[in-house]
C-alpha positions in Angstrom: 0.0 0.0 0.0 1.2 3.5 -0.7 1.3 6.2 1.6 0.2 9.6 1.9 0.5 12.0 3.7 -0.7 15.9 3.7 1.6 18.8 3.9 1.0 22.4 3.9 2.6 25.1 2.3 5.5 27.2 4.3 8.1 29.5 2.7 9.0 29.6 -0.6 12.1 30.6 -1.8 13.2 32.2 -4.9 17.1 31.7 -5.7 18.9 33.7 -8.2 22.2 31.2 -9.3 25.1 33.0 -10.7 27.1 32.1 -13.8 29.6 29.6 -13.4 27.5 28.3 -10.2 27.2 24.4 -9.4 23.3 24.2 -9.5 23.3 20.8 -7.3 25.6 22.8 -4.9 23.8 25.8 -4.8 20.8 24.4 -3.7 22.4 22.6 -1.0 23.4 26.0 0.2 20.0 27.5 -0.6 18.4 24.7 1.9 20.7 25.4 4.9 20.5 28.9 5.0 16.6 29.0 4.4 16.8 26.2 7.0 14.2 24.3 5.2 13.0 20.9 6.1 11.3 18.7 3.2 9.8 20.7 -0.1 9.6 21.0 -3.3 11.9 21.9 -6.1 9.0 23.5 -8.3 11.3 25.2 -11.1 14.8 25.3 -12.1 14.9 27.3 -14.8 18.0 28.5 -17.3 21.0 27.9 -19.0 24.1 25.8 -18.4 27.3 25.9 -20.2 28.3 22.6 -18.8 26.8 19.5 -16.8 26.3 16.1 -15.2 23.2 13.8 -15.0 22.4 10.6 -13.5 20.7 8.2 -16.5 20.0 5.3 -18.0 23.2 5.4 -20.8 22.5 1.9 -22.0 19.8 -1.0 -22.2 19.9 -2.3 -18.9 17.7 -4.6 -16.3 15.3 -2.9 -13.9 17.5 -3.9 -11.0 20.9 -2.3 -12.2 21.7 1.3 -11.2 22.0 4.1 -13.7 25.4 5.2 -15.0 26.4 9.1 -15.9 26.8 11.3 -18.6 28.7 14.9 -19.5 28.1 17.6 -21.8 29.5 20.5 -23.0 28.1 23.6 -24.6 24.9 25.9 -24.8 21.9 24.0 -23.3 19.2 25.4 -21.8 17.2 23.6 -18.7 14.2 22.7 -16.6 13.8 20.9 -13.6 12.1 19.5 -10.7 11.8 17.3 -7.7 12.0 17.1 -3.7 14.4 17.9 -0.8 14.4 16.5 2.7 17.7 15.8 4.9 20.1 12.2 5.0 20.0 9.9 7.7 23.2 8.3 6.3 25.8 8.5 4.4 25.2 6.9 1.0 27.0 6.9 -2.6 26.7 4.8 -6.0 29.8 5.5 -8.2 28.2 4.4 -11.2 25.6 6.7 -11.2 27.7 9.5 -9.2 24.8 10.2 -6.9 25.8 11.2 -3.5 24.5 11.7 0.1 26.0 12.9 3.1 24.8 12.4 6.8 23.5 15.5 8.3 22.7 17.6 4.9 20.4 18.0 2.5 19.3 15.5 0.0 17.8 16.8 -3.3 16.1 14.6 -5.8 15.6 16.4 -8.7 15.5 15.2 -12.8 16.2 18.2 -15.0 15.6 17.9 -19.1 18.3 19.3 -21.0 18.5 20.5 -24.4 21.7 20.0 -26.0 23.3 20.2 -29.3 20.3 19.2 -31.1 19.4 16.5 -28.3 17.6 16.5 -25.3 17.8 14.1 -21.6 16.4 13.6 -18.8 18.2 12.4 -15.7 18.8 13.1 -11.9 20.5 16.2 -10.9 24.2 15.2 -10.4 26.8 17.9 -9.3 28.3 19.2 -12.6 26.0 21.6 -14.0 27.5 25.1 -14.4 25.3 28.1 -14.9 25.8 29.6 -17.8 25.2 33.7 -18.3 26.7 35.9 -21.2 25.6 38.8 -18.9 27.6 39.3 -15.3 23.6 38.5 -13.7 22.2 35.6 -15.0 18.6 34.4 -15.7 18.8 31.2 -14.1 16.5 30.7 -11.0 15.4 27.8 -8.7 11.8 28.6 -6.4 12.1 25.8 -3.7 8.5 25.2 -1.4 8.8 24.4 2.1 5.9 21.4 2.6 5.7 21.8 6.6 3.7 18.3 7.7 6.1 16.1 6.2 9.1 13.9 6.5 11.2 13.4 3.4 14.3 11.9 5.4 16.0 9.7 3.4 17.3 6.4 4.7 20.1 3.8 3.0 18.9 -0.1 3.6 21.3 -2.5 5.5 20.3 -4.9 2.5 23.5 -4.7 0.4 24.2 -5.8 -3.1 26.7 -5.6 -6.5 24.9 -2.8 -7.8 23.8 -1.2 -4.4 27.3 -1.9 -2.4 26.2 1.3 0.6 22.5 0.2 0.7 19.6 0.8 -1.5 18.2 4.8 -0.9 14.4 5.0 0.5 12.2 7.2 1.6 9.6 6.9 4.8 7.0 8.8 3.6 5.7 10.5 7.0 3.8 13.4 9.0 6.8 15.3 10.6 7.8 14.0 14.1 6.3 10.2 13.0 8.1 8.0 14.1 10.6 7.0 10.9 
């Protein structure tokens, strides 16, 4: 059975990302200094001269983590997703997605548009704002969703693909038991 579980709506934040700026990063920031608990990433809007995304980069099985992949040049953006805080300590080095005890976690997939192509893949840090004027365009409006718990957790179940634990979410009302 799913779970569910109703939240409210608390501050939102509008954050103006420089050029040259790790978006991933600056988010990151943008959470501990708001001091925000679990929300949503609603927009992340712009350009990037440069990035990084967590994706499928071949046929694979269901079970198998994703891999990575880079590119270079003009490519403009949009993304979304959660936030919440890490229980533990957690990384896959085939996908590059990491989590550290104590600080946020973001999930958020972004769709790029590159070179003629476009992806769409987990946030992974990499991506560089890019700006041909000293004050860029790019901005990311985070919602605070007071009411819930987004903490994420790493299993103790262990496997090839998943050697730190598999990543989960308890989907809970804020001070629930986990």
């Amino acid at each position: 059975m799913h779970s569910v579980v109703p939240a409210t709506t608390g501050k939102i934040v509008f954050a103006h990302l420089e050029p040259g700026e790790d978006i991933l990063l600056a988010l990151y920031d943008v959470i501990e200094q708001q001091q925000l608990k679990s929300g949503v990433i609603l927009a992340i809007t712009g350009a990037v001269s440069e990035g990084r995304l967590s994706l499928p980069v071949k046929a694979e099985g269901v079970q198998e983590s994703p891999g990575f992949m880079e590119f270079t040049g003009l490519s403009e953006v949009q993304g979304g997703g959660y936030f919440g805080w890490n229980a533990d300590n957690w990384h896959n080095d085939k996908s590059q997605i990491r989590f550290e005890q104590g600080r946020p976690h973001i999930h958020c997939h972004m769709a790029v548009s590159n070179a003629g192509r476009s992806y769409v893949g987990h946030l992974i840090e990499g991506c560089k704002v890019r700006s041909v004027y000293p004050i860029s365009h790019f901005i990311a409006v985070l919602v605070e969703t007071p009411g819930v718990d987004l903490t994420l957790r790493s299993s103790e179940e262990k496997n090839d693909q998943y050697p730190y634990g598999i990543p989960y979410y308890n989907v809970v009302e804020s001070g629930a038991p986990a």
